[in-house]
C-alpha positions in Angstrom: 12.9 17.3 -9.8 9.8 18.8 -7.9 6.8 18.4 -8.9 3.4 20.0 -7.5 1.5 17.6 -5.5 -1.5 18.8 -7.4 0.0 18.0 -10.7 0.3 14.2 -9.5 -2.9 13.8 -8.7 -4.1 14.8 -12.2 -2.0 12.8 -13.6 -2.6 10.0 -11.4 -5.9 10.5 -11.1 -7.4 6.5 -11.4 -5.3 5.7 -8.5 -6.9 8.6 -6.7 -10.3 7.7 -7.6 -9.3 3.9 -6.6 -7.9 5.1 -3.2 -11.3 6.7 -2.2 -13.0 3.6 -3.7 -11.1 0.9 -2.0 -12.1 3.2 1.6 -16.1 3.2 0.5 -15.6 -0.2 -0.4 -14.3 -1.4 2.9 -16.7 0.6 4.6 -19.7 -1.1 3.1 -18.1 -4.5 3.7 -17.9 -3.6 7.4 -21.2 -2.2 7.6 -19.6 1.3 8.4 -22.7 3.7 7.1 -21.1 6.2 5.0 -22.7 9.5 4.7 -20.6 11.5 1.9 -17.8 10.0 -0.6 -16.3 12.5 -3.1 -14.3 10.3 -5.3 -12.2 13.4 -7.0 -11.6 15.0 -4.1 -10.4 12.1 -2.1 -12.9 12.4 0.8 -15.1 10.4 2.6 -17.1 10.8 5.3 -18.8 8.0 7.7 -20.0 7.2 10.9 -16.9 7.1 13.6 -15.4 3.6 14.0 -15.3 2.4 17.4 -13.1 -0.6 17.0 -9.2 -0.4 16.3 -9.4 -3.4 13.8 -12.1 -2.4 11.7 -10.6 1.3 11.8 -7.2 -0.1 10.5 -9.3 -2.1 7.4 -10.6 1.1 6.3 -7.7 3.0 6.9 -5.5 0.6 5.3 -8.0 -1.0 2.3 -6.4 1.4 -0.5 -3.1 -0.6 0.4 -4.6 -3.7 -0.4 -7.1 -2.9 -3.2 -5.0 -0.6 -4.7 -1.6 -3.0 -4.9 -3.7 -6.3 -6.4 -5.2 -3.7 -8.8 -1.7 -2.7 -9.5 -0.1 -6.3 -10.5 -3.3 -7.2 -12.2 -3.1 -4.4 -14.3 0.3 -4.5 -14.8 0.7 -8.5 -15.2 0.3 -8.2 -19.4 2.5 -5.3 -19.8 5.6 -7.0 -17.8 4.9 -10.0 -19.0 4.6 -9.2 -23.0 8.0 -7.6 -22.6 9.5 -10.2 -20.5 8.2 -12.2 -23.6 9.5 -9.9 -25.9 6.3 -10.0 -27.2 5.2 -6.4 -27.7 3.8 -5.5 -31.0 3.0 -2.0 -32.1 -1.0 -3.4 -32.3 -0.9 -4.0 -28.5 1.1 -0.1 -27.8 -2.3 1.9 -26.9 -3.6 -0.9 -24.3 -0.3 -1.3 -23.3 0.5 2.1 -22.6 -3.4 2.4 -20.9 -2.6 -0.6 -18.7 0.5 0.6 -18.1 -0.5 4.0 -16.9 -3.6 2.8 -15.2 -1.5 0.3 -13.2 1.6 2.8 -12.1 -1.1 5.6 -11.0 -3.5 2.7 -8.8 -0.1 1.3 -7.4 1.7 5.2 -6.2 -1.8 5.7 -4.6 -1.9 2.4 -2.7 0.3 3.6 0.3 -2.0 6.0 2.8 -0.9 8.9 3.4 0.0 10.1 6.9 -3.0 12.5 7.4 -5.3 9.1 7.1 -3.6 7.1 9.4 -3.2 9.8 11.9 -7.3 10.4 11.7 -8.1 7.1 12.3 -6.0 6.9 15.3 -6.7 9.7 16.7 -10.6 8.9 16.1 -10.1 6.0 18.2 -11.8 5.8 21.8 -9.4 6.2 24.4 -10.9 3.0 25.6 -9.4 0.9 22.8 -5.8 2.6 22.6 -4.1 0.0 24.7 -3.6 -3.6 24.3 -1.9 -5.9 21.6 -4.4 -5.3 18.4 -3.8 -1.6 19.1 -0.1 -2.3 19.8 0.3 -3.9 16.2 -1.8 -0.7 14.5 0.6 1.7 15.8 3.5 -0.5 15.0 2.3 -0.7 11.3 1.1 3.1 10.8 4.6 3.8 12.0 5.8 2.2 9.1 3.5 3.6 6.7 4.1 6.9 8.2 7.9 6.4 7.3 7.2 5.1 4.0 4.7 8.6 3.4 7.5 11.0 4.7 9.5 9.3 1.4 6.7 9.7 -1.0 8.9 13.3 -1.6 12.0 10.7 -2.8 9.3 8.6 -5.4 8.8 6.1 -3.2 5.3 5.3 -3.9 6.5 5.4 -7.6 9.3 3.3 -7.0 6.5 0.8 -5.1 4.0 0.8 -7.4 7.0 -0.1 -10.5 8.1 -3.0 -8.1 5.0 -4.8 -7.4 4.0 -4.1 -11.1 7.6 -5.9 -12.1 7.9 -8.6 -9.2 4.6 -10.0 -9.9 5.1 -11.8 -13.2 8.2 -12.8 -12.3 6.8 -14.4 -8.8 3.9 -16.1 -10.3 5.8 -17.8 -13.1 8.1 -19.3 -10.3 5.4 -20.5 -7.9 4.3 -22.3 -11.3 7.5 -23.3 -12.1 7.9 -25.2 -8.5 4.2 -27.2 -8.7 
């Protein structure tokens, strides 16, 4: 089934938000200045970033952010079913944390056009060696993994680390 892009974003929209977020976030803890952030419209606009490891932290916060937001969010709702705990009180914050977890997880993975700018942003000075070896390595990947966003990957992502979490936490507690 195809559905507009436009149409996901709407629906998805606290992920969206978050993904701009995470990016402003990042950027403050670097002490990139940032001159413009539009949360709804996914934008943000700082000063260029010289160096190819503080590039890929900006470039790659929304992955983090977004995925521990994800499990946390989703952690109750897994887990009171897992339980079999789920009572018709709990439905409406279930359903919110639920929803709110799924949408911050499918936006968690950058999208191609991000990863691109920030390489391409780069000084030619600082595209060679082993940090900037690694960056291409990795936005490879997460290129890949964008061109199957059209296949629900980042749905399919965002339903795994929000089921996988519960069920890895209980077993590190389960081996202490």
């Amino acid at each position: 089934m195809i559905i507009p892009g436009i149409v996901i974003t709407v629906v998805t929209f606290p992920g969206f938000v978050m993904q701009t977020l995470a990016s402003r976030f990042c950027c403050d803890l670097l002490g990139v200045p940032v001159y413009e952030a539009h949360y709804f419209t996914g934008t943000i606009i700082h000063e260029k970033i010289d160096s190819p490891v503080r590039a890929a932290l900006v470039a790659f916060a929304p992955f983090f952010v977004n995925t521990v937001l994800c499990a946390v969010l989703l952690f109750p709702v897994v887990f009171s079913f897992a339980l079999d705990s789920f009572t018709d009180k709990q439905a409406g914050i279930q359903l919110l944390l639920g929803w709110a977890g799924i949408s911050i997880g499918m936006h968690a993975l950058p999208a191609r056009a991000t990863i691109n700018h920030y390489l391409e942003s780069l000084p030619e000075d600082t595209r060679r060696g082993w940090i900037y070896s690694i960056l291409l390595g990795t936005s490879a990947v997460f290129i890949l993994i964008d061109l199957l966003k059209h296949l629900w990957f980042d749905l399919a992502y965002a339903v795994i680390v929000g089921i996988a979490t519960p069920f890895l936490i209980t077993r590190l507690f389960m081996t202490l």
